[in-house]
N, C-alpha and C positions, 0 to 999 in steps of 0.2 A: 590549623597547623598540621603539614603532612608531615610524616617521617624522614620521607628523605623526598629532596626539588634537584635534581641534575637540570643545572641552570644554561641557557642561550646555548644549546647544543645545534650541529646540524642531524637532521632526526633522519635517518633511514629506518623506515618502520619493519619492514623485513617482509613488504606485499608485493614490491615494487614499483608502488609510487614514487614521484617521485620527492627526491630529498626537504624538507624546509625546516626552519629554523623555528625556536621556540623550547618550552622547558615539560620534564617530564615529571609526574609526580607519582611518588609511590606511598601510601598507608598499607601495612603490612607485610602481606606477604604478594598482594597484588597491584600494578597500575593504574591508576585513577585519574592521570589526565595525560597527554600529550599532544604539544602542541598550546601557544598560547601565553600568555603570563601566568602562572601559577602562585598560589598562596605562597606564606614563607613555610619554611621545612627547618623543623629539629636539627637535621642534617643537610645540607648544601654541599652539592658540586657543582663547581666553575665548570662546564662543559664548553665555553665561549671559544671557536675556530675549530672545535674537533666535533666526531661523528658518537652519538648515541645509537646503538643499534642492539635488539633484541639479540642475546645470549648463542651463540653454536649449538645448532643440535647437529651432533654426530652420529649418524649410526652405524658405521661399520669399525666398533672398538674390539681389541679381547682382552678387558680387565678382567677377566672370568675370576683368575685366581685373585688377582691382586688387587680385587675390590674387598675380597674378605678380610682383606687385614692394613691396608691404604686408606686411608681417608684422602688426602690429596687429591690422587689419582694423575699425578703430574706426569711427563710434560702435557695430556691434554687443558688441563686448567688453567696451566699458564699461560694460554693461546684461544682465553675467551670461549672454552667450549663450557657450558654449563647443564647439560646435558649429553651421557653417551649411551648406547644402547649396544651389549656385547651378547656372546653366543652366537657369532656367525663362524661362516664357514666349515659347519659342521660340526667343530668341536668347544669343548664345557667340562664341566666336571660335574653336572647331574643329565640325568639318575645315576647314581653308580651305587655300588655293592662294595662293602668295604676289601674285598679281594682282589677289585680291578683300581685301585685307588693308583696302581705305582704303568698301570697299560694305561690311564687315561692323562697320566704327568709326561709318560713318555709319546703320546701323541700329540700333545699338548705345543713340546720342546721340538719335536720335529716337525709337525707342521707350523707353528707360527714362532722358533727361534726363542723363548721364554725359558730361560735356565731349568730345569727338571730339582735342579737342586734347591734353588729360591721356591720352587712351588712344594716341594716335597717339605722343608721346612717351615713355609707360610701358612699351605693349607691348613684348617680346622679340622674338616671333614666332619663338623655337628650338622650334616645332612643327609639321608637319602633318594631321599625323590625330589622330584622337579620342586613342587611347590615348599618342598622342606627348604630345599636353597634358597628360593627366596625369602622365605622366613630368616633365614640366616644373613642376608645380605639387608633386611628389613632392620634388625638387630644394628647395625654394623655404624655409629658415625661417621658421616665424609661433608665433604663440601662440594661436592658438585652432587645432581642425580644422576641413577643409573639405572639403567633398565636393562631386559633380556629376554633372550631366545630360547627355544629349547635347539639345542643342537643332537645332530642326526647318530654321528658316531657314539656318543655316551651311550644313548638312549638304543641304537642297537647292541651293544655290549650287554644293555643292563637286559633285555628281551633273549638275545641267541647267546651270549656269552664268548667261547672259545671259537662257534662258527660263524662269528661275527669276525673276530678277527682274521679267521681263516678264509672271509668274503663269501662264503656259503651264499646260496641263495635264500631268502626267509619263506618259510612256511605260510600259508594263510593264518596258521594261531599265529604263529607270529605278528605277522602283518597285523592283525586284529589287537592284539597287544599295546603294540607301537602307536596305536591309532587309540587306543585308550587313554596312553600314557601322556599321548599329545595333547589331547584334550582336556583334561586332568590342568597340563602345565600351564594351557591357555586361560581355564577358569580364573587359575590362581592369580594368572598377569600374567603371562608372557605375553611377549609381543610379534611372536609370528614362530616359524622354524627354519632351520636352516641346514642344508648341506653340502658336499664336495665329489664333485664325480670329475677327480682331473690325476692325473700324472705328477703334477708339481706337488701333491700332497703326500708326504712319508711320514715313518716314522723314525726313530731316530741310529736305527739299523738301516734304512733303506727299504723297509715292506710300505706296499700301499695302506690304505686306509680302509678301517672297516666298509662304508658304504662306498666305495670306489665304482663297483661293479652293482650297485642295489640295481632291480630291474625294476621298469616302468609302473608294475601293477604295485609294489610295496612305497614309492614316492607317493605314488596316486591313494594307497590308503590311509598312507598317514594326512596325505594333501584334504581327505574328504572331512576330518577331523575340524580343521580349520573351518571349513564351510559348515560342518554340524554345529562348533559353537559359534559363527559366528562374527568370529573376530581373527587378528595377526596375518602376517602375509610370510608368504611363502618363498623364502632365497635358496640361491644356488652360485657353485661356480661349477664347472662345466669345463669342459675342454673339447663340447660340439661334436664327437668320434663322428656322427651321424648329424646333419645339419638339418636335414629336411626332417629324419625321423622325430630327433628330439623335440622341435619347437611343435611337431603332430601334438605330442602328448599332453605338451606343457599347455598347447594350445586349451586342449580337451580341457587337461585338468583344471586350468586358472577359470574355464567357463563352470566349469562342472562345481568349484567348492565358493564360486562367486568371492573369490577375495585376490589382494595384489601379490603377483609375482614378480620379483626381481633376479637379475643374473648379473655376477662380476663379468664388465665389460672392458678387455683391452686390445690391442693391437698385439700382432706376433711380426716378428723378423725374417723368419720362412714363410709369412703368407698374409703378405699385407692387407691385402682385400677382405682379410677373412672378417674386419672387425665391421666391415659395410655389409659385408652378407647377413649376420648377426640381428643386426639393426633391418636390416630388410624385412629378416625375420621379425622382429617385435611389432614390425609396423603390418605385416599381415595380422602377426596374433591380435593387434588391437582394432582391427579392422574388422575384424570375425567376432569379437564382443570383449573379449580377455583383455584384461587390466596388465600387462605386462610391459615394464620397464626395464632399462637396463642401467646399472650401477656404475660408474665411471670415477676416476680419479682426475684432482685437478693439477697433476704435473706426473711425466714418465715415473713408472714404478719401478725403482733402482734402487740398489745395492751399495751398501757404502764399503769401500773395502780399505784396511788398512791393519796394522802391525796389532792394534787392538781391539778387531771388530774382528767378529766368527771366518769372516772368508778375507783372502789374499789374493791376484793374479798369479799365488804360488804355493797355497793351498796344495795342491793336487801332486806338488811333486815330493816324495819322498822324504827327502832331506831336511826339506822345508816343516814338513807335518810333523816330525818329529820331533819339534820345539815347541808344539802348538802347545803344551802343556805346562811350560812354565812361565814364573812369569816376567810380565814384557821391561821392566831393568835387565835383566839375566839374559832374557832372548833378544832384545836389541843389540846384546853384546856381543854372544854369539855370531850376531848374523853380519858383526860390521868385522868379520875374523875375513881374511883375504881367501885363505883355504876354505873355507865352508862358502865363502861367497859365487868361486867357481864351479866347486861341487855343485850348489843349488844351480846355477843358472845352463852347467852343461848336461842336467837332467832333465828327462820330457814328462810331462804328465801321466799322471799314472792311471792308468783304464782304473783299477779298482776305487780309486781314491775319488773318481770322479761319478762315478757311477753312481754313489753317496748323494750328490748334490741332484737338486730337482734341475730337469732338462733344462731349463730357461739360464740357468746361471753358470751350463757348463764352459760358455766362449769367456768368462773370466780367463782363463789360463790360455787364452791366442787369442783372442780380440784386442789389441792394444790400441785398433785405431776406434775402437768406444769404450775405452777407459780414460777420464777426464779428471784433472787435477780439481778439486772441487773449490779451494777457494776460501775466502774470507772478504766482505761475505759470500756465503755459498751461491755457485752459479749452477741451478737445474737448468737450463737452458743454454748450456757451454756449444759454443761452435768449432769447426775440425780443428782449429789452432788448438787448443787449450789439450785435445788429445794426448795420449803418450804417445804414439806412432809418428806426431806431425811435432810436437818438442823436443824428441829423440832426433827426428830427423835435422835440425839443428846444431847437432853435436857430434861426434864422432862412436856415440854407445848406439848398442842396439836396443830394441825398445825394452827385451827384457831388463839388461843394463840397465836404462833411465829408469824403469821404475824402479828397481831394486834398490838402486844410491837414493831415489827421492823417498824412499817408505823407511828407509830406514837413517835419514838424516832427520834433524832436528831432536826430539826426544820421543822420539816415535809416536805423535800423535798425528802424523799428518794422513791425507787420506783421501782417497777417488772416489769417482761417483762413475756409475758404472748402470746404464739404464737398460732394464730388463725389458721392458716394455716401453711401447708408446714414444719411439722413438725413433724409428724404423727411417724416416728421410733426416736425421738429425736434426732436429726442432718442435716447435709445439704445435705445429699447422694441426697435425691428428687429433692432440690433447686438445683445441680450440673446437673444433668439431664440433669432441663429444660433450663438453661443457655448457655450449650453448644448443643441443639437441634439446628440441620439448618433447620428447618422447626418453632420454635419460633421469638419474637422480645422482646427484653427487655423494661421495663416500671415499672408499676405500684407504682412508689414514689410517685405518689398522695399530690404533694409540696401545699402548701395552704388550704390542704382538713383535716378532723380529729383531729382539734387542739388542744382537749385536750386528746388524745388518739394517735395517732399515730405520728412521725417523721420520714417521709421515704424519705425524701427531701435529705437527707446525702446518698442515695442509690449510684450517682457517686463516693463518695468517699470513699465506701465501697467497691466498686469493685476492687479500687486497696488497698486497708487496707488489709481485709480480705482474697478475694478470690487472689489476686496476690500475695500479699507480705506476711501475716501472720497463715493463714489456719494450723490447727495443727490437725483436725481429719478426712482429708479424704484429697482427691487429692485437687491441688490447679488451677488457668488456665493461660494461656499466659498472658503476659503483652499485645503483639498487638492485641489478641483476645480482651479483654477484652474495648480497647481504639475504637476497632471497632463498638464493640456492641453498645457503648455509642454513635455515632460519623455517621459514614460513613450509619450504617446501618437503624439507626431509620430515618434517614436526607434520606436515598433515598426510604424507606417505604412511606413514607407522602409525599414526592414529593417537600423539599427542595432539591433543586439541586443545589444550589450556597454556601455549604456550608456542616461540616461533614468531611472534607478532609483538608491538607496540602499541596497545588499545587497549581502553578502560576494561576494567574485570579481567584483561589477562595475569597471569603469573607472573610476577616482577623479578625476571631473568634478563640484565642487562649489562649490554659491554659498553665502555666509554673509550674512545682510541682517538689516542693524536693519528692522524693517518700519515703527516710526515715524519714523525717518531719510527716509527714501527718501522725494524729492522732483523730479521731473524738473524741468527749468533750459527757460528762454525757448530758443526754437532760436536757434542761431546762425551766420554765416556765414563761412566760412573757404576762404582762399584756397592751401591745401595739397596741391594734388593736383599731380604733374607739369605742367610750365612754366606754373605759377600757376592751375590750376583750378579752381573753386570748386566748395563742400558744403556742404549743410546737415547740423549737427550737432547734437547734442543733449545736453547732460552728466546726470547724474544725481546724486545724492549717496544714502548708505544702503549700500551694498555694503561689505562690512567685507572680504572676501575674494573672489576668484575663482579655483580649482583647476581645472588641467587636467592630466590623467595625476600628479594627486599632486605639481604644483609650482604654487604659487600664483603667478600671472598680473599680479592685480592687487589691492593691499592696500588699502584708505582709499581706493580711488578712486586708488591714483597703481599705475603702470604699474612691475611689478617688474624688469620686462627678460628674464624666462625668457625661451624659445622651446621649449617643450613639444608645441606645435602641431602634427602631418602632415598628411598627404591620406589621408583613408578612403578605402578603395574598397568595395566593394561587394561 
């Protein structure tokens, strides 16, 4: 008698075999048959015409904060991830000193959009070092797992302090510190380190980021830390200043600490080529002996702009900003007034206002021909029709015009999609590229980060919506590629080993999905983070189950109440 039989399923094991039918068995908390007839089970699911497939591991999340007091961890949970791994892009909230608690909420909020005030009220702060966090996060029930990084900025705050923030260069003690402290974090579990040397990272005044400017020898010492224990790999995002010099180092350094390097990889709009140079690049470093990969997203990374998310196409002007602060009954009212309406629209954006916003998202305010009505369901793959510039041109408004009547009709929730990246010929040809690169790893849904701006947390279930099942302007990809990406590959990149796959003695981490079900939902905006914070979410419909350790999570899409969830370490 097993536990639980998810019965006559079609099995995608998450190797990339290919698909076959038969039933999975789980006792405990791990897998013990699939494939085959199996005994009868305690618990039965009907799996008959839908797909069994090993659990989401995601690694590029930033529950950093809101794993300390979340157990859910939604919207990734609701979109089959059962597994997420945060602390990237450099920033976290350990190590810190209880002094830098409100510099590392305000870097927090300006680099990845996470209300400062939800973190400021959420946080515990019963930590201070690396491994204390974990401890604390060890403590903490949830239903999914979660695992972590040490991130760059904390960790040099908690080392230089004030010349940390002022971007100083660091000292060799320093350095020597930092490379203790890594190693420290690594023992404990973490699962690699992470940092940001780019432009688009601020803080929420508009200053870069502590490590913006780290030089080559201070990465490379904390980089050697890694190779002295052993374990974790080594991320970045970058913004390349130097193309040839940087991948010199990284080259060096990924030989030198013998472990894997990863970099956030997209396309840019001034310089399309640059994302093929890149990969040129990885493909030397991996040629020279260096494990180095690059991290890719599997749809354009855009901005969702509307009346109630962080940015407008009208943000920037004046008039317009000065309503940003109440709320949206009041300010939809305001703004449907005839006299404020031409105000806003015969004002031009404001240098100051824009200056604020990281490079990439300053064409919000004059791009209107890549501002895209987004839809229901939502279209990330919208062609020039669907644009403001080419539905305006239909009417007698100018494009400011049309969007202004369209954001502000309805009850203001409607809302564009406005793609930052990976977008550059308007379509997915680049995104298709980089997804089926074997020399890539998939990522970047950023679940927890961007909350009134971005929803990429639906990213798993976009892989099989879109690019498997409904893709109507370019080639589509495998159903088992695509369960791999999610699965087997990111779980043996990071050095989950017990899990990623469907085979006896794995972890019984499993999704059950009508595959014609599954339909992702209009984002939406909610006001549920600590002392009313807002998120964008995203619901999904098609998940018939979600298992973690052998206890279903979530049935039909409703939330079972387990707490099966820990903290991996490493």
């Amino acid at each position: 008698m097993h536990d639980i039989v998810i019965r006559g399923g079609t099995i995608v094991d998450g190797t990339g075999k290919a698909r076959f039918s038969g039933d999975v068995a789980i006792d405990g908390d791990r897998i013990v048959q699939v494939g085959g007839k199996a005994g009868p089970g305690r618990r039965e699911i009907d799996a008959v015409g839908q797909l069994v497939t090993p659990g989401w591991v995601d690694v590029h999340t930033h529950y950093d904060g809101q794993a300390t007091w979340d157990p859910v961890l939604a919207p990734s949970s609701w979109h089959g991830v059962t597994t997420i791994l945060m602390g990237n892009c450099g920033v976290g909230f350990a190590p810190v000193r209880k002094r830098d608690h409100d510099c590392l909420i305000d870097l927090m909020e300006g680099v990845e959009d996470i209300p400062g005030i939800a973190l400021a009220e959420g946080l515990r702060w019963d930590w201070e070092t690396f491994p204390e966090y974990l401890d604390a996060l060890d403590r903490t029930e949830r239903t999914i797992d979660v695992a972590a990084q040490i991130p760059h900025h904390p960790l040099r705050v908690y080392v230089m302090g004030e010349r940390a923030i002022r971007r100083e260069a660091a000292t060799s003690d320093d350095i020597e510190q930092m490379h203790r402290f890594t190693a420290e974090a690594l023992r404990a579990g973490a699962f690699g380190f992470t940092t940001s040397r780019t432009d688009q990272h601020k803080t929420t005044s508009g200053d870069l980021v502590p490590g913006r400017y780290a030089e080559e020898r201070e990465l490379s010492g904390i980089g050697r830390a890694l190779g002295d224990v052993g374990a974790g790999a080594f991320g970045m995002l970058s913004d390349f200043d130097d193309e040839q010099g940087e991948f010199a180092w990284i080259t060096e350094m990924t030989r030198q600490m013998g472990r894997p390097f990863w970099f956030l990889l997209t396309d840019r709009s001034y310089d399309p080529q640059r994302w093929r140079r890149l990969m040129d690049g990885v493909r030397q470093a991996r040629a020279a002996g260096a494990n180095v990969v690059a991290q890719v997203a599997g749809r354009p990374v855009g901005v969702i702009l509307g009346l109630t998310t962080s940015l407008t196409p009208f943000a920037a002007r004046p008039s317009f900003a000065a309503l940003s602060k109440l709320p949206v009954t009041e300010r939809l009212e305001r703004l449907r007034d005839p006299a404020l309406r031409a105000k806003i629209l015969a004002e031009t954006p404001s240098e100051e206002l824009l200056a604020i916003m990281p490079p990439l998202q300053r064409p919000i305010a004059t791009r209107w021909d890549r501002q895209y009505v987004l839809g229901d369901p939502p279209d990330y793959e919208p062609d020039e029709s669907r644009s403001i510039a080419a539905m305006a041109a239909k009417t007698n408004l100018t494009p400011e015009e049309f969007c202004y009547d369209y954001l502000i009709g309805g009850n203001g929730d409607r809302m564009l999609f406005y793609p930052v990246t990976n977008y550059v010929f308007g379509d997915h040809g680049v995104v298709h590229e980089m997804i089926t690169d074997k020399d890539t790893v998939l990522g970047l849904s950023d679940g927890g980060a961007h909350c009134g701006l971005i929803c990429d947390s639906s990213l798993p279930s976009y892989m099989l919506t879109h690019w498997v099942r409904d893709r109507q302007r370019g080639p589509r990809i495998g159903l088992e590629f695509a369960v791999k990406r999610l699965t087997s590959e990111t779980a043996d990149f990071f050095g989950f080993r017990d899990r990623g796959r469907l085979a006896p003695g794995m972890k019984a981490d499993v999704n059950v999905v009508d595959l014609d079900a599954l339909r992702l939902h209009h984002p939406e905006m909610r006001y549920d983070l600590p002392a009313g914070g807002k998120r964008l979410v995203q619901r999904v419909d098609g998940y018939t189950a979600t298992i973690v350790s052998g206890v279903p999570i979530f049935e039909r899409g409703e939330e079972t109440g387990a707490r099966p969830g820990k903290l991996v370490r490493a």
